[in-house]
LUMDO-852141 format. One record per residue: x, y, z of N, C-alpha, C, CB in turn. Coordinates in steps of 0.001 Angstrom, whole numbers, plus 500000, padded with zeros to 6 digits. Glycine has a CB too. Layout:
% residues N
XYZXYZXYZXYZ...
***
This chain:
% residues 486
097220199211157683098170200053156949098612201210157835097542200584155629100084201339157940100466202426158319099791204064157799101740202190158023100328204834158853099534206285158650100378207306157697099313207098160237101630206472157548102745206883156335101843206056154751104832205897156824102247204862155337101797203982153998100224204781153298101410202004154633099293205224154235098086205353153671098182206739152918096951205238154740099341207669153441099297209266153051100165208739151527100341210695154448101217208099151570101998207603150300100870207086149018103064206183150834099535206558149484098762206183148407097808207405148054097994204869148744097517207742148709096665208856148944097069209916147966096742209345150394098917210160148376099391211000147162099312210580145609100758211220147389099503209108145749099548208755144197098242208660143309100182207401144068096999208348143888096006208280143450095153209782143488095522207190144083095035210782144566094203211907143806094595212843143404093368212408144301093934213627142361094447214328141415095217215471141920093485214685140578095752216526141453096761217386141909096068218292142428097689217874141007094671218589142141094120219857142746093620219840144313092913220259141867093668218292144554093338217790145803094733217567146927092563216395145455095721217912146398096664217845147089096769218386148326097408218151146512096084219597148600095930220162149709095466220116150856095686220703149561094970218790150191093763218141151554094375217472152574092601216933151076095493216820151551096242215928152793097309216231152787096306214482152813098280217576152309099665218173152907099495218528154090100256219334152261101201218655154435101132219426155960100938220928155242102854219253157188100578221856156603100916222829156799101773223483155528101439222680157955101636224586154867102827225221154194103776225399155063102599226461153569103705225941156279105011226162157159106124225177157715104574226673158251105183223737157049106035222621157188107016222400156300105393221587157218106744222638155017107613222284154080108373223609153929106941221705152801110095222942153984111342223431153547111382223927151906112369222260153837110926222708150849111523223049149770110464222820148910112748222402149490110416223279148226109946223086146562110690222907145484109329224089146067110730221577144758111264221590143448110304221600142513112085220567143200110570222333141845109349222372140232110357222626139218107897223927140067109618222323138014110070222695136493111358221405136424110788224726136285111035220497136583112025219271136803111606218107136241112264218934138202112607217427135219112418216212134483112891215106135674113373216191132964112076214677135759112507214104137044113186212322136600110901214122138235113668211928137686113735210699137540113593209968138622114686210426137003112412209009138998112424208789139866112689207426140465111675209273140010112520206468139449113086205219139691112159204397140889114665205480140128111064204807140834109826204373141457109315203124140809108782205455141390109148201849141449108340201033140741106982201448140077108127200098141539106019202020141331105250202532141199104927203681140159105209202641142104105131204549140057104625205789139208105844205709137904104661207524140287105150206369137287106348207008135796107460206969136755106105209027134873108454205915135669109914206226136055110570207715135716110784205162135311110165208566134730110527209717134018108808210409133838111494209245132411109297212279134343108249212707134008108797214184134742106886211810134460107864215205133573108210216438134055107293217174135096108362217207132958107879217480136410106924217468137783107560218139138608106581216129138487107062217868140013107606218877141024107670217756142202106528220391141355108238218338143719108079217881144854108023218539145983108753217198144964107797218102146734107871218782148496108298218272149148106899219034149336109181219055149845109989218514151165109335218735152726111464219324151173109528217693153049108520218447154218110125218859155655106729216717155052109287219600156863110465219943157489111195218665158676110037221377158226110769217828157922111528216195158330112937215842157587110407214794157777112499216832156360113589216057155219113209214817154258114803215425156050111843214536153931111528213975153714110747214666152411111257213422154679109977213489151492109339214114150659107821213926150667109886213831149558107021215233150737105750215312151585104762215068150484105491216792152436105226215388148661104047215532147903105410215484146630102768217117148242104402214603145576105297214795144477104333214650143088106576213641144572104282215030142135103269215045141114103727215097139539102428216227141422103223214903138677103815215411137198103307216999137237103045214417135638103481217624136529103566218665135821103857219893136860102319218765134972102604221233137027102826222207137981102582222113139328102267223120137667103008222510140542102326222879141819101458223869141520103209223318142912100226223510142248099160224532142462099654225832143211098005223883143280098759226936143437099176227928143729098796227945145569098558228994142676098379226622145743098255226219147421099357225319147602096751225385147953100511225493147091101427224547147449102960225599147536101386223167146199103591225970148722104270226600149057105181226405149947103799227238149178106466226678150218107432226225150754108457227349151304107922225350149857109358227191152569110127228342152770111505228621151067110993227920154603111895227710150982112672228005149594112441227423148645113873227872149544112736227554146909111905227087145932113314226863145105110574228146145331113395225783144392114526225395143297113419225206142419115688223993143523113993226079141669113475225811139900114755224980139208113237227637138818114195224157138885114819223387138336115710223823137026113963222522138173114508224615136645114378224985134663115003224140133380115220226470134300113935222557133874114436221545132937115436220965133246114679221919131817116697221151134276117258219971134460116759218971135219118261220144134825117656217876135011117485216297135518117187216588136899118906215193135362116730215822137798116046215844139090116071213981139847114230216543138671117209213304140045117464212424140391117484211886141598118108212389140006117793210486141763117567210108143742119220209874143522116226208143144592119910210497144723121637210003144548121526208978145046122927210767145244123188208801144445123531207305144167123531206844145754125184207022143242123582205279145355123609204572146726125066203697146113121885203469147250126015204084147496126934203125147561127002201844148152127701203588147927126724200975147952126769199672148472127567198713148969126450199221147919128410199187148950130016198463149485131093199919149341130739196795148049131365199817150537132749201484150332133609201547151496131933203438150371134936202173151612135601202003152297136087203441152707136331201093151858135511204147153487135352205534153244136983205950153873133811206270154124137440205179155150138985205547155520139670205727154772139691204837156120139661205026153305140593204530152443140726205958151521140066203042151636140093207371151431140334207918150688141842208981150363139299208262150773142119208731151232143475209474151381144963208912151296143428210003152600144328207968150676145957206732150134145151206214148766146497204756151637144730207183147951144916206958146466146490206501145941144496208382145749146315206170144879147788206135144454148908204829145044148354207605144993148542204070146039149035203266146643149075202131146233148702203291147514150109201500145645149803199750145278148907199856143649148431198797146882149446200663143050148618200621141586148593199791140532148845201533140925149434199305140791149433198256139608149437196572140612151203198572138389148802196508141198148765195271142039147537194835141965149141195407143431147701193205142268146265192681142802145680192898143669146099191723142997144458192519144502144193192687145838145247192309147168143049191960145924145902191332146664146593191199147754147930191797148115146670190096147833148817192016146707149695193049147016149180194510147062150708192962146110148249194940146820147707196253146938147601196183148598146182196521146005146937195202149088146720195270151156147912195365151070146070193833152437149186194814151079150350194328151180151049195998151305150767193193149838150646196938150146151518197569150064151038199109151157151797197627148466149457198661151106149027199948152156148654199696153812147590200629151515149580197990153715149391198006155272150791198964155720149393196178156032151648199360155611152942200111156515152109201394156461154826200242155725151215202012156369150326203467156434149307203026157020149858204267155061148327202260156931147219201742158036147690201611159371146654200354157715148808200876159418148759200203160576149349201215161783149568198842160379149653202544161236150583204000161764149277204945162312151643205014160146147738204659161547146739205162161662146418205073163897145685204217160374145785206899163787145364206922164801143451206689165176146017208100165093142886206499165967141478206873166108141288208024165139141088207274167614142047209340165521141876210534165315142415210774163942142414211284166340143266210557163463143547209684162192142510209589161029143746208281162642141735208497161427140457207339161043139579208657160959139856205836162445139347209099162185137867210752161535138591211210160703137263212435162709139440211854160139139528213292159397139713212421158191140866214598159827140038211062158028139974210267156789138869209509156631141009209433156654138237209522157575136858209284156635135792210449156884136046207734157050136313211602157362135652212593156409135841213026155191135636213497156803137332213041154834137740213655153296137220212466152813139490214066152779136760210790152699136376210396151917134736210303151938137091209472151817134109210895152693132606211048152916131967212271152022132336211338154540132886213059152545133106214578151583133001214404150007134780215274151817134054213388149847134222213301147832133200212528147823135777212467146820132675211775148381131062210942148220130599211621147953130203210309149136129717212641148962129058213583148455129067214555147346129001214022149145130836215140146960130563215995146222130490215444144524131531217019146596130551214247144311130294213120143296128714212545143474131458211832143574127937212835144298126645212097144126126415211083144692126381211776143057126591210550145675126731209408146293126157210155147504128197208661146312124932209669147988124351210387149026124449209499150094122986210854148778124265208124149824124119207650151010125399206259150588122267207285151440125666205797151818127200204804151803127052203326152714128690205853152709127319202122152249127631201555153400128852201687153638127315200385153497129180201835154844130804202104155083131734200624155545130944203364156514132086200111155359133297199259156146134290199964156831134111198421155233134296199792158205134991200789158587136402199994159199134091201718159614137160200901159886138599200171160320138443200082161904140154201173159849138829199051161667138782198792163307139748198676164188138255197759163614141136199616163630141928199494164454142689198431165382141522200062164856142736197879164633143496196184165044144757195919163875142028194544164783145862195485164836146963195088163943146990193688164625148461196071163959147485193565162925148080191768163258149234191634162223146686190237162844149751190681163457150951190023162336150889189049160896151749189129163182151343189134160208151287188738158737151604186944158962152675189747157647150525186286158329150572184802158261150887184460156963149320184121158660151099183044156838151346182557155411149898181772154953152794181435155371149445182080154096148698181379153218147253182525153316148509179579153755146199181907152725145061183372153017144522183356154172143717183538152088144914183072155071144532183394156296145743184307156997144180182063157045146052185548156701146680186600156489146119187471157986146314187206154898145674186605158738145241187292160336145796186346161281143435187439160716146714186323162348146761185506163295145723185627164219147857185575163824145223184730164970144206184493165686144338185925166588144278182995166435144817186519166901144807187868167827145342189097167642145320187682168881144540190193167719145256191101167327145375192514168257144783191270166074146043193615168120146306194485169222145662195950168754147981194529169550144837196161169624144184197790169170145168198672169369142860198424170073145018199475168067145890200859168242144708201810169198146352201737166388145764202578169486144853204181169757143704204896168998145779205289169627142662204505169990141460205157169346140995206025170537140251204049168768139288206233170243138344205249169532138670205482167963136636205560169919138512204238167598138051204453166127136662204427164993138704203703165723135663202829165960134974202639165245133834204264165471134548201087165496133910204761166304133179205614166956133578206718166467133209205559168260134806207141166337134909208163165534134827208108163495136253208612166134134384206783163409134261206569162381132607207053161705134711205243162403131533206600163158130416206978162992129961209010162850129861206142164197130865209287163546130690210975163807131303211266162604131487211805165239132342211333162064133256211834160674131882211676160097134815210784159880131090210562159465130253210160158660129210211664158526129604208694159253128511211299159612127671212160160424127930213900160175128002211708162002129491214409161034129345215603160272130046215969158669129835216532161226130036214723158484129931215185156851128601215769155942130280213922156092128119214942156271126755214759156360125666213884154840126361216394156652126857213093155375126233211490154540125645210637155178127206210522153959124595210161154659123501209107155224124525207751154862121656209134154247124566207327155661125213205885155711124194204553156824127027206237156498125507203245156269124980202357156743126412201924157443124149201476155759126445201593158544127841201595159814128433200077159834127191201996161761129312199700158699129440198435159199130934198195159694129000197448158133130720197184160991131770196833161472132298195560161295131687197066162512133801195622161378134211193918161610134110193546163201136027193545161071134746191891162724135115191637163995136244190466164176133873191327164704137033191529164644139095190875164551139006190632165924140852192280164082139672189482165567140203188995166712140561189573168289141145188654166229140077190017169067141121190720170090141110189837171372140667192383170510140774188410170869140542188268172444139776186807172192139463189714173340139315185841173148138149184734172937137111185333172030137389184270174385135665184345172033135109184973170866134218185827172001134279183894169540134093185272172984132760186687174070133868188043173875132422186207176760134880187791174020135497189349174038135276189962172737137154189436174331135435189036171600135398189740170264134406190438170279135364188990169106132848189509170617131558190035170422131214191023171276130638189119170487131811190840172379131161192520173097132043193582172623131223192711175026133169193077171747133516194770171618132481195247170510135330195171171025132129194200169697131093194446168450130009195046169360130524192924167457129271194437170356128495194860170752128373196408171942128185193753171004129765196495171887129800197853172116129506198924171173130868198066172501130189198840170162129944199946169151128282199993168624131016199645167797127527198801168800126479198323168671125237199319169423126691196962169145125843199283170369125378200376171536125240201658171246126243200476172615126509202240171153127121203497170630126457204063169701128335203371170147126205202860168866125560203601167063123929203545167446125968202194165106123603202797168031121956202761168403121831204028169334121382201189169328122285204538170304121912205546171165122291207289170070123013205224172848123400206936168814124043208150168122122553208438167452125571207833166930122248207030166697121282207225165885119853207644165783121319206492165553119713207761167707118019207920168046118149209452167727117318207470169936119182210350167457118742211621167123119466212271166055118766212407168214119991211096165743120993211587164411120625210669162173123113210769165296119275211222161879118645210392160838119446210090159843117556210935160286120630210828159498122003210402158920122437208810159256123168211435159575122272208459160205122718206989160302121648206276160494123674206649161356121689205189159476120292204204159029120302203037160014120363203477157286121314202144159791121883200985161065123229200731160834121135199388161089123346199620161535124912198909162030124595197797160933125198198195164051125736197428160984126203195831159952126900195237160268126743195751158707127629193913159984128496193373160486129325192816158824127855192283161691131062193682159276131670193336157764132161191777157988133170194494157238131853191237157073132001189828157286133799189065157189130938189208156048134562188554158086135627187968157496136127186806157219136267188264157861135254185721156564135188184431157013136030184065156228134011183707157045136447185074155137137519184820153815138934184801154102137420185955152711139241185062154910140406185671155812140537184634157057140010187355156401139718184439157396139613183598158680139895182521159006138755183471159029140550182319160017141816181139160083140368179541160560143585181739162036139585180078161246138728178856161369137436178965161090138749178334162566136071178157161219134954178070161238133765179251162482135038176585161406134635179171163183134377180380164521133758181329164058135631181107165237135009182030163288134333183280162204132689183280161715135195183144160655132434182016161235131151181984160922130187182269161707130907181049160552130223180814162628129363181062163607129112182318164392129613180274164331130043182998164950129861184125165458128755185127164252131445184678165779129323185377163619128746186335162292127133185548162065130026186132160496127085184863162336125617184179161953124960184710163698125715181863161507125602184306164714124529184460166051124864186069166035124993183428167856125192186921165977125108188264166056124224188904164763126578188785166139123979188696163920122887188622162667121492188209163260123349187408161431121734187061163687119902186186164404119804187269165519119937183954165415120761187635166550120939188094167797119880189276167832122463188488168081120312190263166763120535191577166877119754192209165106122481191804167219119429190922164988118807191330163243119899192341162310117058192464163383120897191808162533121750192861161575122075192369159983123311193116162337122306192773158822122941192720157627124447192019157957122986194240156984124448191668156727126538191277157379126768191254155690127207188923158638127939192195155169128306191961154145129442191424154088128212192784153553129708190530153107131123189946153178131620189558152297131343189078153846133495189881152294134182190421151189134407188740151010135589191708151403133900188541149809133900186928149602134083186501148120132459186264150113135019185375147437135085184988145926136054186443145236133161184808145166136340187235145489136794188511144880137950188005144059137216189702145971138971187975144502140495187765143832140663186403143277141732187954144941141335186210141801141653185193141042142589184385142012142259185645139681143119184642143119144498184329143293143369183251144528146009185842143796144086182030144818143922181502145822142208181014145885144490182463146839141769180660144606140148180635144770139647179190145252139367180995143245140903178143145464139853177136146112140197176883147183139604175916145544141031177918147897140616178203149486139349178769149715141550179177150191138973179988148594137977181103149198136959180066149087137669182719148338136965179186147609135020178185147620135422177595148310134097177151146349136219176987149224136243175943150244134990177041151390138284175516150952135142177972151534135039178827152807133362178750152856135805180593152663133009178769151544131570179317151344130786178061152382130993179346149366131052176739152411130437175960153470130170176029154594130785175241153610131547176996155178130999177639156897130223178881156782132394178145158042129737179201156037128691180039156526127301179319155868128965181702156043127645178768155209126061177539155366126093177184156436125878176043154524127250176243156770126827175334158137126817176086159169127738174165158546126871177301159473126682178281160388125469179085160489127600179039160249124758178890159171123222178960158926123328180872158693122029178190160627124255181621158534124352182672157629123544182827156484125465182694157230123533182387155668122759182823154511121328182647155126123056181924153078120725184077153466119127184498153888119551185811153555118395184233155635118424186449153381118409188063153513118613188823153697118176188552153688120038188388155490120666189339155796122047189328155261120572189442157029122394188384154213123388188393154316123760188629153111123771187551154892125020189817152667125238189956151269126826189404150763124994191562150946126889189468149326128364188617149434128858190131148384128510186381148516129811190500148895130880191250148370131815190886147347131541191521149261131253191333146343132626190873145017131649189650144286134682189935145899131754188507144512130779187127144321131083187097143002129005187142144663132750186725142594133275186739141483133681185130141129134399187771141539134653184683142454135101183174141481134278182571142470137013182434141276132702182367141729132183181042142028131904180187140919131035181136142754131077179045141589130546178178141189128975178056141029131041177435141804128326176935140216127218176919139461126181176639141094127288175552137979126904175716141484126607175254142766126163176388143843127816174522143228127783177473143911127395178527144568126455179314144618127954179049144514126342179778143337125557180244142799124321180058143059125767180102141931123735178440142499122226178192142877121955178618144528121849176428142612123008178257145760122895178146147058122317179495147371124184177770147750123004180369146957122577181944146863121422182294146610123172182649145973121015181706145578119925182615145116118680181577145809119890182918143160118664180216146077117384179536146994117616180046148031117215177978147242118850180669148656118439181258150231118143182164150110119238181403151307117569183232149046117359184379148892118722185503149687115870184448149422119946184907149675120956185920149993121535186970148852122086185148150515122098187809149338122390189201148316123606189146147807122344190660149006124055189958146897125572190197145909125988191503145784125473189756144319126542192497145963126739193503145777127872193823144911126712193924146768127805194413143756129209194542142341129747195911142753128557194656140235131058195449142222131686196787141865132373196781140979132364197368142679132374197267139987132247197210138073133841197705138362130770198667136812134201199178139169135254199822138966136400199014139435135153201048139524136664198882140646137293198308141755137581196894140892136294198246143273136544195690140335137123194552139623137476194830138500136399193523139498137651195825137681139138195805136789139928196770137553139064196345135024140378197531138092141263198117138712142083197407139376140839198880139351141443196334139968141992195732140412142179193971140127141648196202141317142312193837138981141937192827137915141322191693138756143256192301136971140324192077139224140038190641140335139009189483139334138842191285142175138452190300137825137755189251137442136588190449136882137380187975138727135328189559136011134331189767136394133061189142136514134297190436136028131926189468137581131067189239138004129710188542137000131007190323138619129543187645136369128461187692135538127178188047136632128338186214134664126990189007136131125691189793137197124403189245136276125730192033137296124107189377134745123617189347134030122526188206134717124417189297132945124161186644134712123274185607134990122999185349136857124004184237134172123589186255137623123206185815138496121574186547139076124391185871139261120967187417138489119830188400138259119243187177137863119892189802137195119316186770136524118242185812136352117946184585137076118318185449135260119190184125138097119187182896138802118016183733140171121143182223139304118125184741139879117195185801141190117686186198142148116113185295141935119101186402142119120139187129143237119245188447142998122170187267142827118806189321144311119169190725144464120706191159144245118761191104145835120592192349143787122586192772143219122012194033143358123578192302141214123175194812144268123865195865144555124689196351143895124297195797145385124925197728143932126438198499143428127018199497144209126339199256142100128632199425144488129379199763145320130427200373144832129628198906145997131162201912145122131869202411144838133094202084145776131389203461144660132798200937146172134326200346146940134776201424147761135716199957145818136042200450147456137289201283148207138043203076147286138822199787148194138197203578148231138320205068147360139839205201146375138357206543148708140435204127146916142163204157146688142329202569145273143291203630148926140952202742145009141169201429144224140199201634143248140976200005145022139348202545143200138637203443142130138803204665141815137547203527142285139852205022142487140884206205142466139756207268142284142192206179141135138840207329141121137618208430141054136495208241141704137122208652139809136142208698142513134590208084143692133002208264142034134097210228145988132986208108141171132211208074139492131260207953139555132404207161138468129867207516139980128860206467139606128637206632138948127971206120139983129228207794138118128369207775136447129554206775135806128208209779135331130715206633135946131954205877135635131411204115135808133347206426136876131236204406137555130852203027137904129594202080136562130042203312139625128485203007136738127647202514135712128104202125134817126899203155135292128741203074133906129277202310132209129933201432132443130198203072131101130768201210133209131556200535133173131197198776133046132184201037134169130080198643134226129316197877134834128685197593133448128504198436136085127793198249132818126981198269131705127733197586130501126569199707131409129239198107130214129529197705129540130299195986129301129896198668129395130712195941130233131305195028130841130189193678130357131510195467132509129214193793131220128240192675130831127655192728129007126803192914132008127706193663128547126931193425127511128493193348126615125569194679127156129470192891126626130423192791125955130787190931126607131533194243126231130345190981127449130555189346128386130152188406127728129754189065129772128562189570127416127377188088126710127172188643124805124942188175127898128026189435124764127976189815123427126414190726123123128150188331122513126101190919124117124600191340123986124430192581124046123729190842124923123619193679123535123461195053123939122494194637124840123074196203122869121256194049125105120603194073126117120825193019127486119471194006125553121897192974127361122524192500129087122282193300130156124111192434129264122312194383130087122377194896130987121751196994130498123999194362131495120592196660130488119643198081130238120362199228130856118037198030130992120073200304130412120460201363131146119228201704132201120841202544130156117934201496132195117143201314132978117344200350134396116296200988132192118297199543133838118582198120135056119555199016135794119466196260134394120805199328135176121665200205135529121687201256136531121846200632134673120946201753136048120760202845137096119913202399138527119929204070136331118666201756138005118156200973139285119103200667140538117698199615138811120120199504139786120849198906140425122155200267141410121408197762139221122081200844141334123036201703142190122241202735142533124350202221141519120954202921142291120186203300143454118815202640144356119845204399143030117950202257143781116825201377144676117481200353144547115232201173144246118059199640143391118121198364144036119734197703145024117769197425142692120417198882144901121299198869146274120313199479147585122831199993146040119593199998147532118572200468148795117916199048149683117058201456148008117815198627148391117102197051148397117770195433149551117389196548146491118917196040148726119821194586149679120296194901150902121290193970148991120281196416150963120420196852152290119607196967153521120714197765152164118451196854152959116791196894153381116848198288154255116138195303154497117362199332153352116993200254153629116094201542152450118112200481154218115374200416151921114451201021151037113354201690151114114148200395150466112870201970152351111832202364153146112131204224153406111883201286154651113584204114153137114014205508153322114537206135152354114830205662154217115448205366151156116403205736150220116205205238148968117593205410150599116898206083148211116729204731146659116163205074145717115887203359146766114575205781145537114237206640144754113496207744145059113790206133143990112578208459144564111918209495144672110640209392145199111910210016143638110592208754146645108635208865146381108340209310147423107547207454146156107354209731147990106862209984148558107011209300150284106021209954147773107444210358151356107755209365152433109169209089152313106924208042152343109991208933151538111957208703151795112066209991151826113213207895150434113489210491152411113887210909152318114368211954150930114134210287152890114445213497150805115124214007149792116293213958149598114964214937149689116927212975149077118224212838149104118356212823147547118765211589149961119011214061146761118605213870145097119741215049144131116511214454144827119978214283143333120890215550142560120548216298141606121961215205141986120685217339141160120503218495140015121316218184138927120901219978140469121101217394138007122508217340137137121816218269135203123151214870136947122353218366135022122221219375134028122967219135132438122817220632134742122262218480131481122583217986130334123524219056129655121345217629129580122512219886129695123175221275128581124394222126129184121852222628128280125062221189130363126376221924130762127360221384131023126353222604131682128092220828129957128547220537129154127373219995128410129567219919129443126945220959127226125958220242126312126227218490126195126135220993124735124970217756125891125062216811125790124009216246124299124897216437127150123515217388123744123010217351122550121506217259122892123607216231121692120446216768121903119172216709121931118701215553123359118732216248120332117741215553123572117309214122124693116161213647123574116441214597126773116647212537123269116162211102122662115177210161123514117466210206122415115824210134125396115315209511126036116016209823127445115275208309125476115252210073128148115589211093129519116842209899130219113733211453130898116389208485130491117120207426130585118348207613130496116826206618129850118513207341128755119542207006127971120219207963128215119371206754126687120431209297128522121205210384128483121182210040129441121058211620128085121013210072131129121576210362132030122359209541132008121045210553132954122386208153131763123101207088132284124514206937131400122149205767132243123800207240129698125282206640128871125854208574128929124903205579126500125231209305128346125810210819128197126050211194129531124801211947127476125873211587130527126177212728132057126807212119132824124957213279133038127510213070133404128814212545134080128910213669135273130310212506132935130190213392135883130611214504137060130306216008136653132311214433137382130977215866135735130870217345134765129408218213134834131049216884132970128442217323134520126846217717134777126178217907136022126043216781134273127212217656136626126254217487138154126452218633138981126705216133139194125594219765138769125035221062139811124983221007140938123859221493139736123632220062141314123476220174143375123552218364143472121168221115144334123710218809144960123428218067145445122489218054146899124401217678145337121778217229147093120843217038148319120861216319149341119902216749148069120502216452150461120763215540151213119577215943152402122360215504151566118496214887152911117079215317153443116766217086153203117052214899155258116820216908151776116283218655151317116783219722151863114866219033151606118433219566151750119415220357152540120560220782151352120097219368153916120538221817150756121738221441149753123432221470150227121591222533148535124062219994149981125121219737150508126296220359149712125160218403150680125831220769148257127411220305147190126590221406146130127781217960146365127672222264145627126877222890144737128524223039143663125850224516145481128269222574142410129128222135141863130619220874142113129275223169141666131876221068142532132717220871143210132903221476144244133453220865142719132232222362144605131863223015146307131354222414147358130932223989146383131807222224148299131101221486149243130383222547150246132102220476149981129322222501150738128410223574151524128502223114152893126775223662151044128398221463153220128641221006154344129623220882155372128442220316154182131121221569154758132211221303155867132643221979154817132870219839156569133931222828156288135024223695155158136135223166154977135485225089155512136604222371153506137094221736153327139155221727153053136157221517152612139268223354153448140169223918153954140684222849155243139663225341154274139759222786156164140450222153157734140845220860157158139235221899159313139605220069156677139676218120156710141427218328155789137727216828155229141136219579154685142697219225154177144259218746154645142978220169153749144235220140155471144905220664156412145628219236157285143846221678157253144389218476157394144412218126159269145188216470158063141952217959160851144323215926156973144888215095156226146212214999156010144431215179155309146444215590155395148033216441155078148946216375156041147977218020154890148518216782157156149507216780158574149957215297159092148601217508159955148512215116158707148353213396159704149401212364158565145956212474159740148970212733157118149976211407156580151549211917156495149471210822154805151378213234156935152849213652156437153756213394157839152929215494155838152967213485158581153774211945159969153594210519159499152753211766161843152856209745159204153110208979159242153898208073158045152274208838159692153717209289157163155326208738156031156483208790156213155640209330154871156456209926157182157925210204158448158426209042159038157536211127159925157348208770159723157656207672160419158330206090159750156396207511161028157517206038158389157839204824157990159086204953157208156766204209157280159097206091156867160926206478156461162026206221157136161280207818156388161678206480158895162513206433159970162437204683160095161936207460161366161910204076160140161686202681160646162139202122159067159866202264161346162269202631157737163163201658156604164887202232156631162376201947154669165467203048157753166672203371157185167245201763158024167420205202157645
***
């Protein structure tokens, strides 16, 4: 047993007065939370309970208990809670963080006229561009509760428009960057914990494709040895899109290669669905599926599909908001849980959930299924919440760090506060956060025991500049596309 793993049991089993035996140093720990209904979403211990924690000066959480800290338990700063909620933030599981600054775009469209209508503004995008837009959308992550993100990022490649869903010609031309790289730093000084995933478009044979992947590959491994904000790399999957079988294979030997995740935007849209289940065979026969691999959307399948999924033990990640927004369908999650899919939740794309919610995302999600199967217990508010935080931690296999409250992850956690906007009596600590509290309730925010967000305030960046620099950047490139329709 690890020397983490043994201090993590150590905390849970002796009593509170013994705590002292095996903390660090008081001068280690940053924070103290006490007087806090906590929620911790721990397999292990009480999911709900009124307690305290310690941060140690890692950012991490050094000691956590029900009720008081002893009077040997001390910290450089102290949050009293005084009875509010005490949560692990949300985990986004699929997100498109560039995308936040072309809300409003393509609104009443499907997925495909929605790309359709925000490729003449993408494709105008600079490197420099790409940072200050996926900081303003890293930023509203955070100041909504969303602590940590997988990102899909842009990779700066244009291509010309094909007929049928293979909507990529085999090659495509980099704009002016860097991008994927400045995609990792925006993240970074925002100061959201993310997960870095890249595609891989065409630019070239497939060795050229893969070393540019394996450049950024580089990049993010050397950013990350001193930067704990970034967890790993991914690979965004495009086999849905993809004019041949290639796609696969590649995405499968860079996964075995390099042990990476690969999520992929797969089954989503009503339109064109027995091209997309045709597709699902090359990444079998490419030997993709398994553990690392998650499916994005995993809306128009089959019974077949379905079973294939869940015996390879591969993943699903939902997004409740994004599939009616964008009427793509919905997901029976209900039954793919019981077939034994792991399932994720993802605040998508920012321009297609228009509100970055997870308290939105949840109901929505919640409701959705238990109106599917006619059931109130389809989908628990206990499952609910899980599911968009440990158990998106889960498919990401970055659960070791994120996800809930225990001992050893990271403090990454929000302050949300019933009685502001009253929310009436608590019946069940649960049931109120999930069906009653919303944006409205949410006080702090945390991030490795750092407070990032204190109301609609952001503490981490002055959000004056990212405006500024937003504003400038699209207000050229609407110029531009004005000049190029006369």
């Amino acid at each position: 047993m690890s020397s983490l793993s043994l201090r993590r049991c150590l905390l849970r089993v002796l009593p509170i007065l013994a705590l002292s035996s095996v903390l660090s140093s008081p001068a280690a720990a940053t924070l103290l939370v006490k007087n806090a209904q906590l929620i911790t979403v721990d397999p292990v211990q009480p999911v709900t309970m009124s307690g305290w924690f310690l941060v140690g000066d890692d950012g991490r959480i050094a000691a956590l208990a029900a009720g008081q800290p002893g009077d040997e338990v001390s910290a450089d700063e102290v949050l009293d809670a005084a009875g509010r909620i005490v949560a692990p933030g949300f985990i986004s599981a699929h997100s498109h963080l560039y995308m936040s600054p072309v809300r409003g775009v393509g609104f009443d469209s499907t997925l495909y006229g929605w790309g359709r209508a925000l490729g003449p503004i993408l494709r105008r995008t600079t490197g420099d561009d790409i940072y200050w837009f996926t900081l303003h959308g890293s930023l509203d992550f955070l100041r909504n509760g969303i602590t940590t993100a997988y990102d899909f990022t842009n990779s700066g490649v244009n291509y010309t428009p094909a007929v049928g869903l293979n909507e990529k010609v085999p090659y495509g031309v980099p704009r002016e960057g860097p991008f994927e790289e400045n995609q990792i730093r925006a993240k970074a000084d925002a100061g959201l914990r993310f997960v870095n995933s890249v595609g891989l478009p065409r630019v070239g044979a497939p060795a050229e494709t893969r070393a540019r992947y394996e450049n950024v590959l580089t990049f993010f491994n050397a950013f990350a040895r001193d930067e704990p904000l970034a967890l790993k790399m991914a690979i965004s999957g495009g086999v849905q899109r993809a004019p041949d079988i290639g796609a696969a294979h590649l995405e499968a030997a860079l996964m075995h290669d390099h042990g990476l995740i690969n999520q992929s935007h797969f089954l989503e849209s009503p339109e064109r669905v027995a091209e997309q289940q045709a597709k699902f065979a090359w990444y079998e026969e490419a030997g993709a599926l398994g553990p690392q691999m998650i499916f994005g959307h995993f809306i128009q399948v089959t019974d077949a599909i379905v079973a294939k999924v869940a015996a390879t033990d591969s993943r699903m990640c939902w997004q409740p908001t994004s599939n009616g927004r964008l009427a793509s369908g919905i997901p029976d999650v209900t039954a793919y849980r019981a077939a034994g899919i792991k399932v994720g939740i993802g605040l998508d794309d920012q321009s297609c959930t228009d509100i970055s919610d997870p308290f939105q995302n949840m109901r929505i999600g919640m409701y959705t299924m238990r109106a599917l199967h006619s059931d109130a217990a389809a989908m628990p508010v206990g499952d609910m919440l899980f599911l968009h935080t440990l158990g998106s931690a889960q498919i990401l296999d970055i659960d070791a760090d994120v996800g809930s409250l225990e001992v050893g992850k990271f403090a990454d956690f929000l302050v949300v506060d019933p009685r502001a906007p009253d929310t009436g009596p608590i019946h069940n600590l649960l049931a109120t956060y999930v069906l009653a509290c919303g944006l409205r309730n949410l006080d702090l925010v945390y991030v490795g025991g750092r407070r990032v967000a204190a109301g609609t305030t952001m503490l981490s960046y002055d959000e004056s500049i990212v405006r500024h620099e937003v504003d400038t950047r699209m207000a050229r490139i609407k110029a531009d596309i004005a000049v190029s329709e006369r």
